[in-house]
C-alpha positions in Angstrom: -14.4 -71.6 4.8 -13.2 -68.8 2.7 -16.1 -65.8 1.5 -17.0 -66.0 -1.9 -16.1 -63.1 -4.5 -19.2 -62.1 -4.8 -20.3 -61.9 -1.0 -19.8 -58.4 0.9 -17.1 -56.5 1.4 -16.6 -54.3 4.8 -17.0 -50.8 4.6 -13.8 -48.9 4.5 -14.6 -45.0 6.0 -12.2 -43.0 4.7 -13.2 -44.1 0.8 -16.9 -43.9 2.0 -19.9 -46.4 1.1 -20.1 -48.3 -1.6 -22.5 -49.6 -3.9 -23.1 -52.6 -6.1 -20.5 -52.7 -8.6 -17.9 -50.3 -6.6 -19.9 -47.2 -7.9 -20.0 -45.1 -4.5 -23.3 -43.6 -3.3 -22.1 -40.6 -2.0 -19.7 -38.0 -2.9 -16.0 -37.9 -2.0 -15.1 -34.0 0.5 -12.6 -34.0 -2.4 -15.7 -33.2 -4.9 -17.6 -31.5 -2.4 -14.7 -28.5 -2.4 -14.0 -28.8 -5.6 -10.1 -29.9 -4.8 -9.5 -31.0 -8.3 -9.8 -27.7 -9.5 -7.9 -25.9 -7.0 -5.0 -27.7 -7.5 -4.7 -27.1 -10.7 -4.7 -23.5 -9.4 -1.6 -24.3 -7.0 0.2 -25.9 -10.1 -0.1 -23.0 -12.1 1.1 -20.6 -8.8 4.2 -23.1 -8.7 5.1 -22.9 -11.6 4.4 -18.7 -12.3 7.0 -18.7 -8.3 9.5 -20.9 -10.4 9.9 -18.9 -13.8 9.6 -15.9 -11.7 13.1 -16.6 -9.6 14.8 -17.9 -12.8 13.9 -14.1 -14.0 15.7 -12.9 -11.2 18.5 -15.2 -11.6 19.0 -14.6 -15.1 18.5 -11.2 -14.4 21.7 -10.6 -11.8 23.6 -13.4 -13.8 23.4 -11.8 -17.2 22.1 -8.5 -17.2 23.5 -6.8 -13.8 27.5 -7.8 -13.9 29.3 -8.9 -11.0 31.7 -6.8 -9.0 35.2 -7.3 -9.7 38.0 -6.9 -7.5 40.1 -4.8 -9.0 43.5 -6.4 -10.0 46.5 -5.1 -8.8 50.3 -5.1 -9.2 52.6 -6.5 -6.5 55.3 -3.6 -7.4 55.2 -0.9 -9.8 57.1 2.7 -10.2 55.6 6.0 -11.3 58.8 8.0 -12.6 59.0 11.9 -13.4 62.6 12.5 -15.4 64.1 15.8 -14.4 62.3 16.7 -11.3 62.0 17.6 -7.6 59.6 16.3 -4.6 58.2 17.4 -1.5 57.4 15.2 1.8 54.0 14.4 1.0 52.1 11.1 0.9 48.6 10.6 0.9 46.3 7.7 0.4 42.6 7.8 -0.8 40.0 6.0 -2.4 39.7 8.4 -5.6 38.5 6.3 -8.6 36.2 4.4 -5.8 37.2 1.2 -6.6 37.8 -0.1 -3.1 41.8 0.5 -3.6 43.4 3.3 -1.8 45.5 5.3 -4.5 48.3 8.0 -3.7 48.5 11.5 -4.2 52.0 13.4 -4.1 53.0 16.7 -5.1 55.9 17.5 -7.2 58.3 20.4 -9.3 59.0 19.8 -12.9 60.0 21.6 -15.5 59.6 19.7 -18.3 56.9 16.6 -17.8 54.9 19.3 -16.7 55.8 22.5 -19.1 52.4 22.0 -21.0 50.5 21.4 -17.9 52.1 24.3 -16.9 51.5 26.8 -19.9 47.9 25.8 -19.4 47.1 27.5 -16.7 49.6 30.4 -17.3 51.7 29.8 -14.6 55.5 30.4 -15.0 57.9 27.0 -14.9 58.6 25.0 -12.9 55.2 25.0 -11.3 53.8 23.0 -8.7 51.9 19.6 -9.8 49.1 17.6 -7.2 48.8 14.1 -9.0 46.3 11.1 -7.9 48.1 7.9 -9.3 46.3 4.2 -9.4 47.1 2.1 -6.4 46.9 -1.1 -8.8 49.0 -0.3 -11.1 50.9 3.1 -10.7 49.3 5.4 -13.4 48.0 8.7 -13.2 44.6 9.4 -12.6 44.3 12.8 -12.8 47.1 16.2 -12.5 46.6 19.4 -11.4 49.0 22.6 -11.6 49.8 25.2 -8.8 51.4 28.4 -8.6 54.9 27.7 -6.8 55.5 27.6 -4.0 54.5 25.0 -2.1 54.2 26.1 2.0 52.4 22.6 2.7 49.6 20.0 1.5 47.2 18.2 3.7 44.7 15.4 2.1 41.8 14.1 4.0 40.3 17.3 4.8 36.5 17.0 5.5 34.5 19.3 4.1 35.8 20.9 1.2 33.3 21.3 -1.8 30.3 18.4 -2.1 32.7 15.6 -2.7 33.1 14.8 1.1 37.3 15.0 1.8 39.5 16.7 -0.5 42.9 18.3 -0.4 43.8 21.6 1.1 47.5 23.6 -0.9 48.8 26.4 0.7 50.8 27.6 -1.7 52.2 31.3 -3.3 49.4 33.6 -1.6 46.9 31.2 -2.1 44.6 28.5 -0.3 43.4 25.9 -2.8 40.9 23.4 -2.4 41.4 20.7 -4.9 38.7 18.0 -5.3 40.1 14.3 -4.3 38.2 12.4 -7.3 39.1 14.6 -9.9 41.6 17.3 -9.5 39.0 19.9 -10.0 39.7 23.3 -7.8 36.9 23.7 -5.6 38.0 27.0 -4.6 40.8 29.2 -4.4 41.2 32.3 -1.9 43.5 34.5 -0.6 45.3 33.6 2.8 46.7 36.8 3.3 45.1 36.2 7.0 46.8 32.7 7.5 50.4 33.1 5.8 51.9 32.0 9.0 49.2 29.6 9.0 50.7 25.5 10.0 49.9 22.4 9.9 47.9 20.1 10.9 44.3 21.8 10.5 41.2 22.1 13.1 38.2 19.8 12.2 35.2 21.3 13.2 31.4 20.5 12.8 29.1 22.7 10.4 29.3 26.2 11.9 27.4 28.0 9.0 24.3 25.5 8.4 25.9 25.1 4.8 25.4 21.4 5.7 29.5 21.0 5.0 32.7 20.5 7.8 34.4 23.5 8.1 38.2 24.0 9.2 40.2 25.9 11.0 43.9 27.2 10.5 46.1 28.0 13.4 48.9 30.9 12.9 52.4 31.1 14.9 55.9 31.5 14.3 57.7 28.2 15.1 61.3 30.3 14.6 60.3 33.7 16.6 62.4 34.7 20.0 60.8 35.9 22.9 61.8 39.1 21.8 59.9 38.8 18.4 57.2 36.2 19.0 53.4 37.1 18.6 50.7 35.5 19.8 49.3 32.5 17.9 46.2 33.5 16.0 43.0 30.9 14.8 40.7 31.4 11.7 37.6 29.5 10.8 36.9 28.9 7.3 34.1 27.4 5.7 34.4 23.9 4.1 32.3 24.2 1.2 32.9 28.1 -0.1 36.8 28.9 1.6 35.5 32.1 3.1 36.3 33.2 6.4 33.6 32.3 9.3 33.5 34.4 12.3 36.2 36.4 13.6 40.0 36.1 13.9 40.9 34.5 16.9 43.4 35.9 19.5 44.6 32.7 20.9 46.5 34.7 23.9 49.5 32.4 24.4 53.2 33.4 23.1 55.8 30.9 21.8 53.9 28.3 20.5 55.9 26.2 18.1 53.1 23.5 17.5 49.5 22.3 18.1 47.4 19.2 17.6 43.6 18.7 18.1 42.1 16.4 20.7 39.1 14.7 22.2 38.9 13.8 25.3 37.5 10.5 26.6 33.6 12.0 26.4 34.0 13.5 23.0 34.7 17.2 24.0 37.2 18.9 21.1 40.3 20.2 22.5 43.3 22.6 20.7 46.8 21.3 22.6 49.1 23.8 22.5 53.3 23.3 22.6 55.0 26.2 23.8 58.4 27.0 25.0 57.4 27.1 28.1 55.2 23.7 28.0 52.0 22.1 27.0 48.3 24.0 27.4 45.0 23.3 25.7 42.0 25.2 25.0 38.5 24.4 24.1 37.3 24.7 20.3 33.9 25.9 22.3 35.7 28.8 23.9 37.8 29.9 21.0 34.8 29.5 18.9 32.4 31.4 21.4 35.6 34.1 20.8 35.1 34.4 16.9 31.4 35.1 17.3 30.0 32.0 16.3 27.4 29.3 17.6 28.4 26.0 18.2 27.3 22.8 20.1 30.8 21.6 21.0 31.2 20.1 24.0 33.9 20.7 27.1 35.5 18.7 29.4 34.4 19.5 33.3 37.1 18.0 34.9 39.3 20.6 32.4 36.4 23.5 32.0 37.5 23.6 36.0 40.9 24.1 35.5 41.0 26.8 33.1 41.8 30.3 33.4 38.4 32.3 33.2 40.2 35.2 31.2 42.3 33.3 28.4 40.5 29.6 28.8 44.1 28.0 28.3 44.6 24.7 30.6 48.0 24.0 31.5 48.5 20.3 31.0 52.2 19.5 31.4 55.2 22.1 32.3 58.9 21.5 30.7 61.4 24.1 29.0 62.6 21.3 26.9 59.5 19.9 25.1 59.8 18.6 21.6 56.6 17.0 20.5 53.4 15.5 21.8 51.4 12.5 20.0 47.9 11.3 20.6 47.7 8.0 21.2 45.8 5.7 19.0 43.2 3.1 19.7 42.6 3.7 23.4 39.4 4.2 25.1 41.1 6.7 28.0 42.8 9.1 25.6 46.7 9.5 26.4 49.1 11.6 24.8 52.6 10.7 24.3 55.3 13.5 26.0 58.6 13.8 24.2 61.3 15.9 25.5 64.8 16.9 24.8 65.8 13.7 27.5 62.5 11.4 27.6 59.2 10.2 26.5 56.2 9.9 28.6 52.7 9.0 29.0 50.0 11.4 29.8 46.6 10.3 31.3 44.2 12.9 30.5 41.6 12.1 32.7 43.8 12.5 35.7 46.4 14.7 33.9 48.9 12.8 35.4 51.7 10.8 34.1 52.0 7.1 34.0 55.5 6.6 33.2 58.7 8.1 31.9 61.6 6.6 29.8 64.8 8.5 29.9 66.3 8.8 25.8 68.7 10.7 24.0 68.4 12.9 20.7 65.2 11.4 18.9 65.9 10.7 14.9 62.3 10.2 14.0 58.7 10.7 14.8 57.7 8.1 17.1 55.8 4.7 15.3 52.5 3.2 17.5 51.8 -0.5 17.0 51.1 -3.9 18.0 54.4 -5.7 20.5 53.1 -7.8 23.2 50.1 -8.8 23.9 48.2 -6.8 26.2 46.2 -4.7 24.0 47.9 -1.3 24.6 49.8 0.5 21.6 53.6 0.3 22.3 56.0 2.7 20.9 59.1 2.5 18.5 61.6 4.9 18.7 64.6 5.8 17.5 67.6 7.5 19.2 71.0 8.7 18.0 74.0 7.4 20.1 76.5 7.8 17.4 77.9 9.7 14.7 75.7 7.3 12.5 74.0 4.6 14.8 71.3 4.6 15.8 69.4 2.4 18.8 65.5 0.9 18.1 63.7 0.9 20.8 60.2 -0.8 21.4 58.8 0.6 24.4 55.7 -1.2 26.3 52.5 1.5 26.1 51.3 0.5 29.5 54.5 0.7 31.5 57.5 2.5 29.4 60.1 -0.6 30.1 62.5 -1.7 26.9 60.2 -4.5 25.2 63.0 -5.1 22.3 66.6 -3.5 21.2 68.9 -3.1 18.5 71.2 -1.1 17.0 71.7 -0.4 13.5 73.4 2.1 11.0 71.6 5.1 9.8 71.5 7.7 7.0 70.7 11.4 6.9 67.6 12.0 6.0 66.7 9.3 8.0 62.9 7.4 6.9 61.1 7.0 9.9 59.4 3.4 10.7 56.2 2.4 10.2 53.5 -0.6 11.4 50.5 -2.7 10.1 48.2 -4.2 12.4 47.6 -7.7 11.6 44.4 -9.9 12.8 46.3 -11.7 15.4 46.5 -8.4 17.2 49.5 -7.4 16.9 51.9 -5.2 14.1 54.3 -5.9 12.0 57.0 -2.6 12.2 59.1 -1.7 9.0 62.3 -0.2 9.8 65.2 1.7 7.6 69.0 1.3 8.3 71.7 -0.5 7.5 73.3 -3.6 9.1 76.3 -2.9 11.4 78.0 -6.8 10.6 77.9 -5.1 6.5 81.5 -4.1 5.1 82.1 -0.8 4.1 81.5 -1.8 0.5 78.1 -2.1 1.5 77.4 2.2 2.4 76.2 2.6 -1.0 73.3 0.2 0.1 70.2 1.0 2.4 68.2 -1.7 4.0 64.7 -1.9 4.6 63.6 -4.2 7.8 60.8 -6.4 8.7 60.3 -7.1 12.1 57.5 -9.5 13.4 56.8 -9.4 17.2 56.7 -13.7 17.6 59.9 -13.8 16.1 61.8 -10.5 17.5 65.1 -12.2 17.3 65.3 -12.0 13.6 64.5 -9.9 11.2 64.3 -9.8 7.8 66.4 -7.6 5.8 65.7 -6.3 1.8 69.0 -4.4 0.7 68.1 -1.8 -1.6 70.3 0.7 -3.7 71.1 3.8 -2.2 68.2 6.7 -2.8 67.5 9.7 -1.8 63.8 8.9 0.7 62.1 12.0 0.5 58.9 10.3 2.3 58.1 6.6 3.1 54.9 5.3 4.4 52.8 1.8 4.8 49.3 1.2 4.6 46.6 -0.9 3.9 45.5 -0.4 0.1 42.7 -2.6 0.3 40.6 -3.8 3.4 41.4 -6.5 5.1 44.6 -7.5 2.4 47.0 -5.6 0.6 49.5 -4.3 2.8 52.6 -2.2 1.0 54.2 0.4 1.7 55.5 3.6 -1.0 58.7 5.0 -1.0 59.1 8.4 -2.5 62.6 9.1 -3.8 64.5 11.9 -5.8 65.7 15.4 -5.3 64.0 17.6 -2.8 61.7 20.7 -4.0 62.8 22.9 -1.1 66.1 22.7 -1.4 66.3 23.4 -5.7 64.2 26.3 -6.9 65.4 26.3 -10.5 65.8 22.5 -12.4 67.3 21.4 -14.9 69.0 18.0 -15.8 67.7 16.5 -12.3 67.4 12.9 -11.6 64.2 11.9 -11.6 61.3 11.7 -8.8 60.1 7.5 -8.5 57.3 6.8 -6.6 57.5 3.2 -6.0 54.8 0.9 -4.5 55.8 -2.6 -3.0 53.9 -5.4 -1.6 55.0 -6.5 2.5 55.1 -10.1 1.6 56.6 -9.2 -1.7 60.0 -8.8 0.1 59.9 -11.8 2.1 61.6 -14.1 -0.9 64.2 -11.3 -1.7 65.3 -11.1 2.3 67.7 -12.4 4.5 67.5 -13.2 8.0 69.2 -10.8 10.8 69.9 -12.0 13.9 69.4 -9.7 16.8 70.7 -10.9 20.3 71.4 -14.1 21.4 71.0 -17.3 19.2 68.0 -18.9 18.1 66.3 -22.4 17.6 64.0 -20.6 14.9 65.3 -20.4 11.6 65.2 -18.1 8.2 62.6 -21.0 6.8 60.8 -20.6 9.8 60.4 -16.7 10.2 59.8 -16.4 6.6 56.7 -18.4 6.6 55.1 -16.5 9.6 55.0 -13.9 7.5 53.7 -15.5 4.9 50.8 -16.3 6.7 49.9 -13.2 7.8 46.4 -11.5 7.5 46.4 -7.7 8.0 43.7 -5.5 9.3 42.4 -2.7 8.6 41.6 -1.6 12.2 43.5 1.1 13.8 44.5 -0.7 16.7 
C-alpha cells in the first residue's frame, strides 16, 4: 500500500536534515563559508579579466596600427638623362622597411649641377644615390669630388649607424652613412692611394665599441723591376683615423687579396701573387702595427709559416688569375682559377680535390644550387670563339661537367648570377644571345633562366641591345621577392667630360616577371617536357633567403 503524503520522508545527506514543513534544522557548508558572497566576488573578478583583454584588444586593434608590407612594383626604371656610370651595385635595407633598396654611383652634369654647386665642387661631380627597392625613387643623394677610384657598401663599422659605405675618391676616404647620405667622415688617404679592394673586417681594436677596417696597398700593374711590397693600414670604424702602424706586408707582386676564416674561426689575409697564393694571419700583421688583438690562428697553418715574414704558402702557379671563397660550406674551400683550370682547395689539408681543365675565363665565376648533394657547384664561362662562349656547370664536390651549352656573347660581357630556392637548389640567370637567332637579331641581347629540374630548356627574355655596365640578382625581401637590376648607360671611366650622353637606367625586374614574356630554348637532345610545363615550375618557385 502506497505511504501517505503526509508520512516521513527519508533523509537525503547531501541537502541535510529536515524539519516539519521542509524548513532544515541545520545550516547548509554553503552558509557556513559564506559561498554566496564569494561568488559574487568571482563574478565581479570575471568580469574586471574580460573588460580588461577587450582593453588590450582594442588597444593593438585601434590605437597601435598594424605592420604593413610594404608594396612593391614588379618593374620600374630610375633614369638620369645625360650621364655616365660606374660598376657598382649595392643592396641594403636603408629606409628599414624590410625591403632591400640599391645604391649606385654615378657622373652627371646636369641632373646633378645643383647638387653639385652645393657643395662647391666643380662639374661633373660624383653622385652616391640610395633609390627605393619598391618603387625606384630616390631616397637620398649625396655629391663627391671626382674621381671615383672605387665604392664598397656594407662596411661594418663606420659611424653609429652599423654598415655604411666607404668612397675612395680624388684624395679622399669618405664614409657616407647608409640611411641617410650623411658623411660620417672624410680623411685624407694619402697613406692608402694605392689602396684596393675588397677591405679587411676586423674586430674593435681601439675599445671605441665600433668595427674597424683595414685597407691593403699594391700595384696590380708593377713589373718585377718596379713592384713594391704590399703595404696594410688599420683604420678606425667610427672616427677614419689611422690605428696602429703601417704594415709592411713583405711579399712583392701581389695583384690581389681576399680575407678568410678558416674552419675554427681564425681570420686569415690570402694573398695572389705572380708567383702564387700565400696567406697571413690578421693576428700577426696586427701584432706588426702595434696593436692588441684577440684574433685567433690556425695551428695546423701557425706551423707552416715562416717565423720571419708569417706568410703561408698555400698553392704555387706562375699563371694564377683569381681565387674565390667558397660559400655555404662547413670545411672552408677556395676556388683556384688559373690561366688553364679551376680547382678546389681544401684548407684543412691544403690539398686539392679536383681540377677542371678550361680555356680563357669571360666572367667571375657564379656559386649555386645544381644537383642535389648539398655542395655549391660552379658556373662558368669560357671563350672558344671570336664571340661564343661555352656555360659550364661544374659539380662542387668532384669538378665533372654537370650541364653544357653554348651561346653568343657580347663585349662587356654581364656575368651570371643565382637565387637559392627552398627546394635546395638555384635558379642561375645567364646573358647571351641564341646561336639558332639570324643576324637580324645582333641588335638584341637575351637574358636566360635556367632551372636545374628542367636543364634541357631554358627560358629566354630578348631584350634591346644596352650597354650593361653591372647586373646583379638578389633577394629584395626575405623569403620572396627575387629580381635582379641591370645597370645600363655610358661608362664613367672611359668619359671624363659629358655632354649630350644617353642616359644611365637603373632598371629593377621581378624573376617570375619574365616567365610570360619568354620562350623556351632547347639545349641538347629533345624533350617530353614542354614550354607549359617549364614555365609553371617556375611559377611555383619559393626563394630563400639562405646563402646556401
Amino acid at each position: 500500500m502506497a505511504d501517505a503524503p503526509g508520512s516521513g520522508l527519508e533523509a537525503e545527506p547531501l541537502k541535510g536534515e529536515e524539519a516539519e514543513g521542509g524548513v532544515s534544522k541545520k545550516k547548509s557548508c554553503s552558509e557556513k563559508l559564506g559561498l554566496p558572497h564569494l561568488t559574487g566576488w568571482r563574478t565581479a573578478a570575471l568580469l574586471l579579466s574580460l573588460l580588461l583583454c577587450l582593453a588590450v584588444v582594442f588597444t593593438f586593434s585601434f590605437i597601435l596600427p598594424c605592420p604593413v608590407r610594404p608594396q612593391y612594383f614588379s618593374t620600374w626604371n630610375h633614369t638620369l638623362p645625360d650621364a655616365a656610370t660606374y660598376d657598382f651595385l649595392a643592396v641594403e635595407d636603408t629606409n628599414e622597411d624590410k625591403v632591400l633598396d640599391v645604391l649606385f654611383i654615378y657622373k652627371d652634369s646636369e641632373a646633378s649641377r645643383n647638387t653639385c654647386l652645393s657643395e662647391d665642387f666643380s662639374i661633373p661631380c660624383l653622385v652616391l644615390t640610395a633609390v627605393d627597392g619598391t618603387d625606384g625613387k630616390a631616397l637620398w643623394e649625396r655629391p663627391l669630388a671626382a674621381e671615383l677610384d672605387w665604392v664598397e657598401c656594407g662596411v661594418k663599422g663606420l659611424g653609429r649607424q652599423g654598415t655604411g659605405c666607404l668612397v675612395a675618391h680624388a684624395d679622399n676616404l669618405t664614409a657616407v652613412d647608409k640611411k641617410t647620405g650623411v658623411v660620417r667622415w672624410q680623411r685624407s688617404r694619402s697613406t692608402v692611394l694605392n689602396g684596393n679592394l675588397p677591405l679587411i673586417s676586423i674586430q674593435d681594436l681601439n675599445a671605441d665599441k665600433a668595427d674597424d677596417f683595414a685597407i691593403l696597398s699594391y700595384n696590380p700593374d708593377a713589373t718585377s723591376f718596379t713592384s713594391v711590397p704590399s703595404e696594410l693600414v688599420f683604420f678606425s670604424g667610427q672616427s677614419g683615423d689611422q690605428i696602429g702602424l703601417k704594415v709592411n706586408v713583405d711579399l712583392y707582386e701581389v695583384f690581389g687579396h681576399q680575407q678568410f676564416r678558416t674552419a675554427s674561426g681564425a681570420p686569415y689575409l690570402l694573398l695572389l701573387t705572380k708567383s702564387g697564393l700565400y696567406a697571413v694571419s690578421l693576428r700577426h700583421l696586427t701584432a706588426l702595427a702595434g696593436l692588441k688583438s684577440e684574433l685567433k690562428e690556425e695551428k695546423s697553418w701557425k706551423e707552416k709559416s715562416d717565423k720571419t715574414t708569417g706568410l703561408i704558402s698555400l698553392y704555387q702557379s706562375d699563371s694564377l688569375k683569381r681565387v674565390m671563397v667558397v660559400p655555404g660550406t662547413s670545411s672552408p674551400s677556395l676556388l683556384v682559377q688559373t690561366n688553364s683550370s679551376v680547382s678546389l682547395l681544401h684548407t684543412d689539408k691544403l690539398k686539392m680535390a679536383w681540377s677542371t681543365n678550361t680555356s680563357d675565363l669571360l666572367s667571375v665565376p657564379t656559386f649555386g644550387q645544381f644537383d642535389k648533394d648539398g655542395i655549391p657547384d660552379i658556373l662558368i664561362e669560357e671563350k672558344i670563339g671570336r664571340e661564343t662562349k661555352r656555360v659550364l656547370v661544374l659539380s662542387g664536390s668532384s669538378g665533372v661537367i654537370l650541364w653544357e651549352m653554348n651561346l653568343l656573347f657580347w663585349t662587356p660581357n654581364p656575368r651570371p648570377a643565382s637565387v637559392l630556392t627552398l627546394n635546395t637548389y638555384s635558379v642561375f640567370m645567364i646573358w647571351g644571345r641564341s646561336p639558332s637567332h639570324d643576324n637580324q637579331t645582333n641588335q638584341m641581347h637575351s637574358s636566360f633562366l635556367l632551372h636545374p629540374r628542367y636543364s634541357q630548356l631554358l627560358l629566354e627574355r630578348r631584350n634591346p641591345a644596352q650597354n650593361i655596365i653591372s647586373f646583379k640578382a638578389t633577394l629584395f625581401e626575405r623569403g620572396r621577392h627575387a629580381g635582379y637590376l641591370v645597370l645600363t648607360g655610358p661608362d664613367g671611366r672611359e668619359h671624363a667630360e659629358l655632354s649630350e650622353m644617353d642616359p644611365v637606367i637603373l632598371t629593377k625586374r621581378k624573376i617570375k616577371g619574365d616567365v610570360p614574356d619568354s620562350t623556351v630554348l632547347r639545349v641538347g637532345a629533345e624533350s617530353a617536357v614542354g614550354e607549359k610545363e617549364v614555365k609553371e615550375a617556375f611559377y611555383r618557385l619559393r626563394f630563400s633567403d639562405a646563402l646556401f
